[in-house]
C-alpha atoms as a printed R data frame, in Angstrom:
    type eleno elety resid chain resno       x      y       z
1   ATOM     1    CA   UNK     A     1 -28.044 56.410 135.979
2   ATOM     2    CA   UNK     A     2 -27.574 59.471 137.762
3   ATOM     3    CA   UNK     A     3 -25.467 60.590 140.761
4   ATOM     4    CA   UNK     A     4 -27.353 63.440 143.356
5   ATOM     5    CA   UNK     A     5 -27.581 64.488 146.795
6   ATOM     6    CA   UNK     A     6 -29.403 61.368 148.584
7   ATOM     7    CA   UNK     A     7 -33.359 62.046 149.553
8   ATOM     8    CA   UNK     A     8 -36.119 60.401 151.798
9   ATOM     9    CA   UNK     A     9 -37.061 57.033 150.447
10  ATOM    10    CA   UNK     A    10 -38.248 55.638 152.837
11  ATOM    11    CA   UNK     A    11 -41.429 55.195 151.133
12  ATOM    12    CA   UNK     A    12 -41.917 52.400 147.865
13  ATOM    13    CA   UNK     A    13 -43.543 53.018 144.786
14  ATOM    14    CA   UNK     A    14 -46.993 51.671 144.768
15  ATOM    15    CA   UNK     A    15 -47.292 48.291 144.078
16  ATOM    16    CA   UNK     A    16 -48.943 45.697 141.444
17  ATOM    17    CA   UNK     A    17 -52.419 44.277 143.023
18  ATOM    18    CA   UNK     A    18 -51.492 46.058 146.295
19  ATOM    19    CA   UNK     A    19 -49.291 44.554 147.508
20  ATOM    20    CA   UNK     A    20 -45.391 45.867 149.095
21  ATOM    21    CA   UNK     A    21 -41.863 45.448 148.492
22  ATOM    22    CA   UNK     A    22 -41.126 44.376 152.492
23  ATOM    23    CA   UNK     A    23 -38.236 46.304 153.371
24  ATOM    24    CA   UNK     A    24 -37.374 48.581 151.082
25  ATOM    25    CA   UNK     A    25 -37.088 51.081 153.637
26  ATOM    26    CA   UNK     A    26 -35.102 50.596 157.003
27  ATOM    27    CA   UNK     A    27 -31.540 50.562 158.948
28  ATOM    28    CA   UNK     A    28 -28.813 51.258 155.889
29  ATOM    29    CA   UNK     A    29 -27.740 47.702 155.326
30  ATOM    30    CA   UNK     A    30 -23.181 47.929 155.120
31  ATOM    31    CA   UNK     A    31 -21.069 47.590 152.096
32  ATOM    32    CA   UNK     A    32 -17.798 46.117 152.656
33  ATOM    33    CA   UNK     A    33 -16.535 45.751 149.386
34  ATOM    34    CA   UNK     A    34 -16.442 47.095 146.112
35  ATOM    35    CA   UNK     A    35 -14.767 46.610 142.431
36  ATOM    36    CA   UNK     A    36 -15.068 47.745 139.080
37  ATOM    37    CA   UNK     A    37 -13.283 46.586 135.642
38  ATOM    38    CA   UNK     A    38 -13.414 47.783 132.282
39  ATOM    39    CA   UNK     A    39 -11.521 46.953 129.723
40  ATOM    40    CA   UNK     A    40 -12.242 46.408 125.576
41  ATOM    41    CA   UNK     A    41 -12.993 43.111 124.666
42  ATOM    42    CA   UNK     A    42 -13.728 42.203 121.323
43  ATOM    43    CA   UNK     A    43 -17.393 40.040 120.861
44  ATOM    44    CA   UNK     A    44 -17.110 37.183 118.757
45  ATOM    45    CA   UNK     A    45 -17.585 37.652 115.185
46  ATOM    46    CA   UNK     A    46 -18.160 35.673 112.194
47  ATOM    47    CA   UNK     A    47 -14.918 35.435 110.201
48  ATOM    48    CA   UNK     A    48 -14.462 37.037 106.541
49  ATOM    49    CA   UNK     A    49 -13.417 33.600 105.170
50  ATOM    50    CA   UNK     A    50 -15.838 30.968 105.999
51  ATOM    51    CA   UNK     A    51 -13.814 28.679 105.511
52  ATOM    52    CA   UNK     A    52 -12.052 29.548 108.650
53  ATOM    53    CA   UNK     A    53 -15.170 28.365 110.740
54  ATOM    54    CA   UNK     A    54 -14.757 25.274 112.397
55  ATOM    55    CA   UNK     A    55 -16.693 22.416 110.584
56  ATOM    56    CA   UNK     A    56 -16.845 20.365 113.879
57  ATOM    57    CA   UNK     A    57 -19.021 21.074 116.707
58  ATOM    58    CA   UNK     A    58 -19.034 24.816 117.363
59  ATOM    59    CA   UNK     A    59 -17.227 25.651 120.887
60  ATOM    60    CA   UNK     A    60 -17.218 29.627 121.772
61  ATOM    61    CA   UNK     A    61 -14.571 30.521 124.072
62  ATOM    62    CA   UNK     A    62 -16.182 32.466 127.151
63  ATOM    63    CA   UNK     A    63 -14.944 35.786 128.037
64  ATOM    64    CA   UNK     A    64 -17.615 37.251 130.121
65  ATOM    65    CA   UNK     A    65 -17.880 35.031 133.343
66  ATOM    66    CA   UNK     A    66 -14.281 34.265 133.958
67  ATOM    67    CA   UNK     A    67 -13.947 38.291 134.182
68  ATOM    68    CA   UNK     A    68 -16.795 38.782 136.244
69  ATOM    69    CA   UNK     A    69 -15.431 35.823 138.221
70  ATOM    70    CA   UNK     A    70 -12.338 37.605 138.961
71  ATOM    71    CA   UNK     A    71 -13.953 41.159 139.847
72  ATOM    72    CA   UNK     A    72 -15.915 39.221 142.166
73  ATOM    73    CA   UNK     A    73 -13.070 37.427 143.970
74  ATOM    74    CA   UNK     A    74 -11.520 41.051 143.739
75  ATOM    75    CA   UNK     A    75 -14.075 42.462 146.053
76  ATOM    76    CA   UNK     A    76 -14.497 38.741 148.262
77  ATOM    77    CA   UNK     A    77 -10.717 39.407 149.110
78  ATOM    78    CA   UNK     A    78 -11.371 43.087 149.917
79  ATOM    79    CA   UNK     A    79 -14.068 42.610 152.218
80  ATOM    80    CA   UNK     A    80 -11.772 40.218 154.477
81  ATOM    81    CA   UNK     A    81 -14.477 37.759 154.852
82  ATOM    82    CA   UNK     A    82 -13.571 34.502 156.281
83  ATOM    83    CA   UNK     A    83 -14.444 30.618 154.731
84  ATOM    84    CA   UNK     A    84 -17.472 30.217 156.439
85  ATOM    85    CA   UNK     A    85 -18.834 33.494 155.945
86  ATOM    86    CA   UNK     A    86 -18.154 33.004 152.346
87  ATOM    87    CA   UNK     A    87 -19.580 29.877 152.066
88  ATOM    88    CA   UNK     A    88 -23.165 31.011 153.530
89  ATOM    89    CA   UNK     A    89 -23.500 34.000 151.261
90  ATOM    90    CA   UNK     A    90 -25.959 35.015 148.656
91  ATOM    91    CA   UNK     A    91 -25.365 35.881 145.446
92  ATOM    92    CA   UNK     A    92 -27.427 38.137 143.170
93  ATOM    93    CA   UNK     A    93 -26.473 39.253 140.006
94  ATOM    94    CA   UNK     A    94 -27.034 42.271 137.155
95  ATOM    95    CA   UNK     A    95 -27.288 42.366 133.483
96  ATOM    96    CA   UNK     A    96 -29.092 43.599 130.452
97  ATOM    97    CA   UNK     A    97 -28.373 41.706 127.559
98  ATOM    98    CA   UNK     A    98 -24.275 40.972 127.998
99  ATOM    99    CA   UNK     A    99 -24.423 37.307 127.306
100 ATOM   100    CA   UNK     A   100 -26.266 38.047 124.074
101 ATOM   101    CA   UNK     A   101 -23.298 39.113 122.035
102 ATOM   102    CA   UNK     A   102 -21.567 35.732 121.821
103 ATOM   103    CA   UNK     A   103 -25.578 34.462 121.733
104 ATOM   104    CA   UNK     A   104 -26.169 36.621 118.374
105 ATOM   105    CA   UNK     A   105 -22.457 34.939 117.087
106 ATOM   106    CA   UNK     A   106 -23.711 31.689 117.572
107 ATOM   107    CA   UNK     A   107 -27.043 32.022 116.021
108 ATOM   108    CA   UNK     A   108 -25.191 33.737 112.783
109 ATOM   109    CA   UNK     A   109 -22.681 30.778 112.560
110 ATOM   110    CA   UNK     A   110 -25.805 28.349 112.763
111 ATOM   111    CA   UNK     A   111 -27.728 30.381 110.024
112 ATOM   112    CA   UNK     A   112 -24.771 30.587 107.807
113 ATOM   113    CA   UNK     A   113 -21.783 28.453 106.548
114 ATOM   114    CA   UNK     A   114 -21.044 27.498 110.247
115 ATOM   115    CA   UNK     A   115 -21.162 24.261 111.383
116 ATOM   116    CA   UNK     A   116 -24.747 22.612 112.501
117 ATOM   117    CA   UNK     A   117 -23.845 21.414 116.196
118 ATOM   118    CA   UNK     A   118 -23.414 23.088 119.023
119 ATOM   119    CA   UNK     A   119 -20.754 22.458 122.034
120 ATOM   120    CA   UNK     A   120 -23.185 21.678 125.165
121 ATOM   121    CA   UNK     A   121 -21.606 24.788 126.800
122 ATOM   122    CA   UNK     A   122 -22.751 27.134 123.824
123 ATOM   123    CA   UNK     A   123 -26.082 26.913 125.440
124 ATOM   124    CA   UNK     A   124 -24.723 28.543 128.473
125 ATOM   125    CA   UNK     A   125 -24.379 32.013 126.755
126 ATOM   126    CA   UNK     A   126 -28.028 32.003 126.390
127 ATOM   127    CA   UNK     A   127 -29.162 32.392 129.869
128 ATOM   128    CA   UNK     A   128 -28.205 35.671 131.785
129 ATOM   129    CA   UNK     A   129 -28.563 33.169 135.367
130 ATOM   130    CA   UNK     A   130 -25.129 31.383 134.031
131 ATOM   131    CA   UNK     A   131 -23.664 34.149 135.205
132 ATOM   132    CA   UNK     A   132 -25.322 33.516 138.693
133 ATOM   133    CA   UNK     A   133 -24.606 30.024 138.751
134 ATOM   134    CA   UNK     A   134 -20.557 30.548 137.729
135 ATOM   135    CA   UNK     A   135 -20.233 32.862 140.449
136 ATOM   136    CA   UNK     A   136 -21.825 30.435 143.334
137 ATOM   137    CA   UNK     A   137 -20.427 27.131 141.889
138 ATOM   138    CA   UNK     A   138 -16.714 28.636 141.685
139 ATOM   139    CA   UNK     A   139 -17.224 30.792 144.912
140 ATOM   140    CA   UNK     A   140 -18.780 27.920 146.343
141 ATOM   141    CA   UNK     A   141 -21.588 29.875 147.598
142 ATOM   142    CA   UNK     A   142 -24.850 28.098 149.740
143 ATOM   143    CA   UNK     A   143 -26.552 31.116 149.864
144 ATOM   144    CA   UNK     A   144 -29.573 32.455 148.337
145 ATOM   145    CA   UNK     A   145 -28.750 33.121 144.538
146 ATOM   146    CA   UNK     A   146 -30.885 35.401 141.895
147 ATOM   147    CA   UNK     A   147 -30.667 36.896 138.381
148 ATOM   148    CA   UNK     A   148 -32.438 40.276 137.365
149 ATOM   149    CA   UNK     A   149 -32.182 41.486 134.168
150 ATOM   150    CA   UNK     A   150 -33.148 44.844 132.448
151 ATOM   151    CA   UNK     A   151 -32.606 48.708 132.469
152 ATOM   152    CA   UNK     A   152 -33.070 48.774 136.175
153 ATOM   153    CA   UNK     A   153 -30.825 45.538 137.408
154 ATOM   154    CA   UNK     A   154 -27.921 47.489 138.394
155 ATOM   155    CA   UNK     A   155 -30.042 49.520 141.084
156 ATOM   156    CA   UNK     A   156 -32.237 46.644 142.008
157 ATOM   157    CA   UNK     A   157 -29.421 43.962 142.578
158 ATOM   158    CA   UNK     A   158 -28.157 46.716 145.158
159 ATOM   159    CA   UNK     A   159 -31.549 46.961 146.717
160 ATOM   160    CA   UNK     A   160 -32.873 43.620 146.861
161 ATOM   161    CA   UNK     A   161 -29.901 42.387 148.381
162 ATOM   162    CA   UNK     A   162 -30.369 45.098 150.661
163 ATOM   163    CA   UNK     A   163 -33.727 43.394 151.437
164 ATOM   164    CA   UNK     A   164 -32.192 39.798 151.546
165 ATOM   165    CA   UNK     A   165 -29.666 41.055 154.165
166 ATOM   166    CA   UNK     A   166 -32.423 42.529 156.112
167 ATOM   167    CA   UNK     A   167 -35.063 39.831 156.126
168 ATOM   168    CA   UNK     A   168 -32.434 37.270 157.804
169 ATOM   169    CA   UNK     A   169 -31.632 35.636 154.533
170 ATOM   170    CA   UNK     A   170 -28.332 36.026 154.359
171 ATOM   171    CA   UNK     A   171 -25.950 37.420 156.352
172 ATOM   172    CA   UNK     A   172 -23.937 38.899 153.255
173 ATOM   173    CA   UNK     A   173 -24.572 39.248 149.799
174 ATOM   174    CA   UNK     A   174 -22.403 39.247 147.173
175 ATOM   175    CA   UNK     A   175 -23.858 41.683 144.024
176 ATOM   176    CA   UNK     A   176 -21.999 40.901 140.788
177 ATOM   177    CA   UNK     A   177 -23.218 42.452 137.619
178 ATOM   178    CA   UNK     A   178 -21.600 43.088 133.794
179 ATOM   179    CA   UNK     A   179 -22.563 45.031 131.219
180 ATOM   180    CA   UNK     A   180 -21.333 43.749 127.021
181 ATOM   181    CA   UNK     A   181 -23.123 45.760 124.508
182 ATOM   182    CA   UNK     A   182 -23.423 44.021 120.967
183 ATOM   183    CA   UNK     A   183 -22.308 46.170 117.926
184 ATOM   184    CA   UNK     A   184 -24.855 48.211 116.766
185 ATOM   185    CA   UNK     A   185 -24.547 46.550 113.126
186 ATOM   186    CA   UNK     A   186 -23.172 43.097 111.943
187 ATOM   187    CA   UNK     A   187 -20.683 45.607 110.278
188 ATOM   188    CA   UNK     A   188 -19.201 47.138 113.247
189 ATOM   189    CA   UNK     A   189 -16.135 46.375 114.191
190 ATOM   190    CA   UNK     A   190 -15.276 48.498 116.946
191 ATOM   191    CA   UNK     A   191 -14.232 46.732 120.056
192 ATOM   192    CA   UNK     A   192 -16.710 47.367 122.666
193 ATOM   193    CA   UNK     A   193 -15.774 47.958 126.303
194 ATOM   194    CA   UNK     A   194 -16.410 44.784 128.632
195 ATOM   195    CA   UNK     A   195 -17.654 46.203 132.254
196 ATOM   196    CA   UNK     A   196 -18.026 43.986 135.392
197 ATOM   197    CA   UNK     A   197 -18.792 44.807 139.013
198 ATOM   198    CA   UNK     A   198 -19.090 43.203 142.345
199 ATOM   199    CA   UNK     A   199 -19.840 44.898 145.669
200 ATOM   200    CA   UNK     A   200 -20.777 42.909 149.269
201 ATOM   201    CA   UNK     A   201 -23.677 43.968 151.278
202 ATOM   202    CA   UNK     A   202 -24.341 42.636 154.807
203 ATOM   203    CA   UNK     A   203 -21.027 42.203 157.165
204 ATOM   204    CA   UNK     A   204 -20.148 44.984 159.075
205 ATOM   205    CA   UNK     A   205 -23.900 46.607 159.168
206 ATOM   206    CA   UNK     A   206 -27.336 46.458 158.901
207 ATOM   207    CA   UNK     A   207 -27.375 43.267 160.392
208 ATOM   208    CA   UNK     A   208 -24.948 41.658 158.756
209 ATOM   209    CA   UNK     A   209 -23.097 40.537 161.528
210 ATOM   210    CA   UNK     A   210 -19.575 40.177 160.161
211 ATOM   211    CA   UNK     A   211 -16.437 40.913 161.647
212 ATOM   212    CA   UNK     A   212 -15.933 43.811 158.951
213 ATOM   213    CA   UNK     A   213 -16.470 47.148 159.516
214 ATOM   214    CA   UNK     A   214 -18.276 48.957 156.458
215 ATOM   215    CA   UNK     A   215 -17.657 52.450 154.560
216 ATOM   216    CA   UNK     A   216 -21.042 52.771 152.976
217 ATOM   217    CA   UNK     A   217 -25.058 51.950 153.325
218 ATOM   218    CA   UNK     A   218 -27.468 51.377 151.102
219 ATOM   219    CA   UNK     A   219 -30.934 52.178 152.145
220 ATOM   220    CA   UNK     A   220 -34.545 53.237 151.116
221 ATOM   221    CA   UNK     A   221 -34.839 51.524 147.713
222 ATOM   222    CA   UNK     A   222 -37.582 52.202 145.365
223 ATOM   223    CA   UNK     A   223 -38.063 49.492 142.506
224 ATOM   224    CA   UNK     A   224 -38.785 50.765 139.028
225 ATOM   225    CA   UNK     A   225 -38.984 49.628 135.686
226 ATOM   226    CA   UNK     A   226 -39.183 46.410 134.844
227 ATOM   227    CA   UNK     A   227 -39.449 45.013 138.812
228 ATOM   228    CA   UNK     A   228 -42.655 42.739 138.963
229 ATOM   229    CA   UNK     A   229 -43.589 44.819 142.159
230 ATOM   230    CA   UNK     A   230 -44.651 47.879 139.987
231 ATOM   231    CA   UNK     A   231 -47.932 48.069 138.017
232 ATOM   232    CA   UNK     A   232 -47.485 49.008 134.084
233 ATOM   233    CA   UNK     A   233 -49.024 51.974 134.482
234 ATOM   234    CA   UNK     A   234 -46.680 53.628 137.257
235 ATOM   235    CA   UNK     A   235 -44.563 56.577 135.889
236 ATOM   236    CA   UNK     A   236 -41.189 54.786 137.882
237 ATOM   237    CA   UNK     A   237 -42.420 51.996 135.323
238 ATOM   238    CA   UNK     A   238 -39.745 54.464 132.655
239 ATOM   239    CA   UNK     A   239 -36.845 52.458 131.645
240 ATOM   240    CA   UNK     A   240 -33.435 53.977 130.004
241 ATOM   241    CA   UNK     A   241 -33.708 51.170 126.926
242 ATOM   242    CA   UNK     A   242 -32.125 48.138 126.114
243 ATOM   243    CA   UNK     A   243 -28.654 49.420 126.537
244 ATOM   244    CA   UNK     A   244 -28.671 50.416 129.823
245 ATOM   245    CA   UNK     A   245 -25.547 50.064 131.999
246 ATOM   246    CA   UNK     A   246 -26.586 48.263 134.710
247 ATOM   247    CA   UNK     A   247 -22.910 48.654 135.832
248 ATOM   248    CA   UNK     A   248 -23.574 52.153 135.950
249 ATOM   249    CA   UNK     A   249 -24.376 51.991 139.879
250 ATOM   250    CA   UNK     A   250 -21.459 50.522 140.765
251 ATOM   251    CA   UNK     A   251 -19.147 53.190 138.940
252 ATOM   252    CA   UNK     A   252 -20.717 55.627 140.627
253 ATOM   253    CA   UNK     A   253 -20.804 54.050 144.343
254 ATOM   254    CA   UNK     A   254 -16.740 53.815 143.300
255 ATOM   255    CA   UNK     A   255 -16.571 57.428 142.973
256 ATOM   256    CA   UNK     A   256 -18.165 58.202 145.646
257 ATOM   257    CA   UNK     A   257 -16.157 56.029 147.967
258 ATOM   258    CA   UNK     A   258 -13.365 57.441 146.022
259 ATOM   259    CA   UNK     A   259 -14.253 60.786 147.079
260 ATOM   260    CA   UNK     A   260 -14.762 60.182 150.809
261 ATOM   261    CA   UNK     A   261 -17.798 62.273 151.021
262 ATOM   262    CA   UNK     A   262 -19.697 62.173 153.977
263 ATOM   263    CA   UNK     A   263 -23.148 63.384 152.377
264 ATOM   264    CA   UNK     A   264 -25.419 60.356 150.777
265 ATOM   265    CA   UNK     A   265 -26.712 60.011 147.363
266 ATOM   266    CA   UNK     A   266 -29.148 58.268 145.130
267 ATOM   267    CA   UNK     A   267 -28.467 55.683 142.886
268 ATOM   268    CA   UNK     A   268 -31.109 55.576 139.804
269 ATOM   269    CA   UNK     A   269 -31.450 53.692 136.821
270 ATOM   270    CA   UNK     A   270 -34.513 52.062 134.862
271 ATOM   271    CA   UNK     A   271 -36.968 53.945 137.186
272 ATOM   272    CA   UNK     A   272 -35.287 52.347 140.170
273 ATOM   273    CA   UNK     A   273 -33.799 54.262 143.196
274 ATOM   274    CA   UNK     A   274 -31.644 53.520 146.020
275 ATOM   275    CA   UNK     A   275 -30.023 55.595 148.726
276 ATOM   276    CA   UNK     A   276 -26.506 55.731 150.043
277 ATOM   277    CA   UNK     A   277 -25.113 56.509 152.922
278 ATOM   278    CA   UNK     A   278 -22.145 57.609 154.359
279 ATOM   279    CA   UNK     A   279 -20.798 55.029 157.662
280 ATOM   280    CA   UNK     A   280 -21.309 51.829 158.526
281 ATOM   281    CA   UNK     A   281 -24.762 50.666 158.093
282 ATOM   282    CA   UNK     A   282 -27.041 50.355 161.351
């Protein structure tokens, strides 16, 4: 992910079997709130003494969606939203392998000394949309909800609510995303750094239609990577690898704000690309 001066994208990457990514391009849609959180947070681990493993059903206690959970709220509550305009927006969400840390810890205790059964919630840390459906069920969200996944999700959550807000979809958007990374062996101990992000799109610009007025755009986005929109063969079909920070974007959009500049950038990551804006969107 890289932060430079913003450029004309008002054009997409060529897509698979010809056809487009409909709106990519268009009136910068607002951003009315923004948080980031990071923090170490040690990934569950197999104990030196088996013995210490529980011999009853296994239950793994969840760190990573009650702390995206709360970054989300965080930026809810900053963008001043009201009940109802809560309650009708979408949610799309970011990651690239965080809920496989406490995944790989439950398929060690399982293969080892561990105990055979698993808690009925231990299957949640297998699916990266949990993290979409914690964040709509406790936010109680009736909008439209999606998971991306891969090098490029931090980019394309950005942009394809972006598109959501534009289409008439939603009137706001709320884009959550986290980033875990597993230790590099089953001997590491070093405690990794736990990263979650939220940001609403929509109210206060680009047709949002909300009562808030917005510091930022987002406009012009360019799917990459992984997105089923781009052929194989593309050269934005690059990826930065299975460790990617998809958080990455929103770090840098925090910055920015941070810096009140008035010139736009580009977002990138995973052969993805996205352009901000200084201002409320149109």
């Amino acid at each position: 992910m890289t932060d430079t001066p913003a450029t004309d994208l008002s054009v997409s990457r060529s897509p698979a079997r010809g056809t487009s990514v409909r709106g990519a391009a268009g009136a910068p849609v607002g951003l009315v709130g923004l948080t980031v959180r990071s923090a170490p947070v040690p990934v569950p681990r197999l104990p030196r003494r088996t013995e210490e493993l529980p011999r009853t059903p296994l239950a793994v206690r969840d760190l990573l969606r009650p702390a995206l959970l709360a970054t989300a709220e965080t930026a809810v509550a900053e963008a001043g939203l009201s009940p109802d305009e809560v309650r009708t927006m979408g949610c799309v969400t970011a990651s690239n392998g965080a809920t496989a840390a406490t995944g790989t810890y439950i398929a060690q205790v399982l293969a080892g000394p561990g105990p055979r059964w698993l808690a009925p919630e231990c299957f949640l840390h297998y699916s990266p949309h949990t993290l979409t459906g914690e964040l709509s069920i406790a936010l109680d969200l009736d909008g439209h909800a999606v998971t991306l996944t891969g090098a490029a999700a931090g980019v394309d959550a950005l942009g394809y609510a972006a598109l959501m807000v534009r289409s008439g979809r939603c009137r706001s958007v709320l884009v959550a995303a986290a980033h875990w990374p597993r230790p590099a062996t089953p001997d590491d101990e070093s405690v990794p750094l736990l990263t979650t992000a939220a940001a609403i799109l929509g109210s206060g610009g680009g047709g949002g239609g909300g009562s808030v007025n917005s510091w930022g755009g987002v406009t012009g986005w360019r799917p990459g990577g992984s997105h089923p929109a781009v052929r194989g063969d593309d050269p934005a079909g690059s990826t930065d690898g299975r460790g990617a920070d998809v958080t990455a974007p929103f770090a840098a959009l925090a910055r920015w704000r941070a810096s009140r500049g008035t010139r736009g950038m580009e977002l990138a990551g995973g052969g993805s690309r996205l352009a901000v804006v200084a201002g409320g969107g149109a």
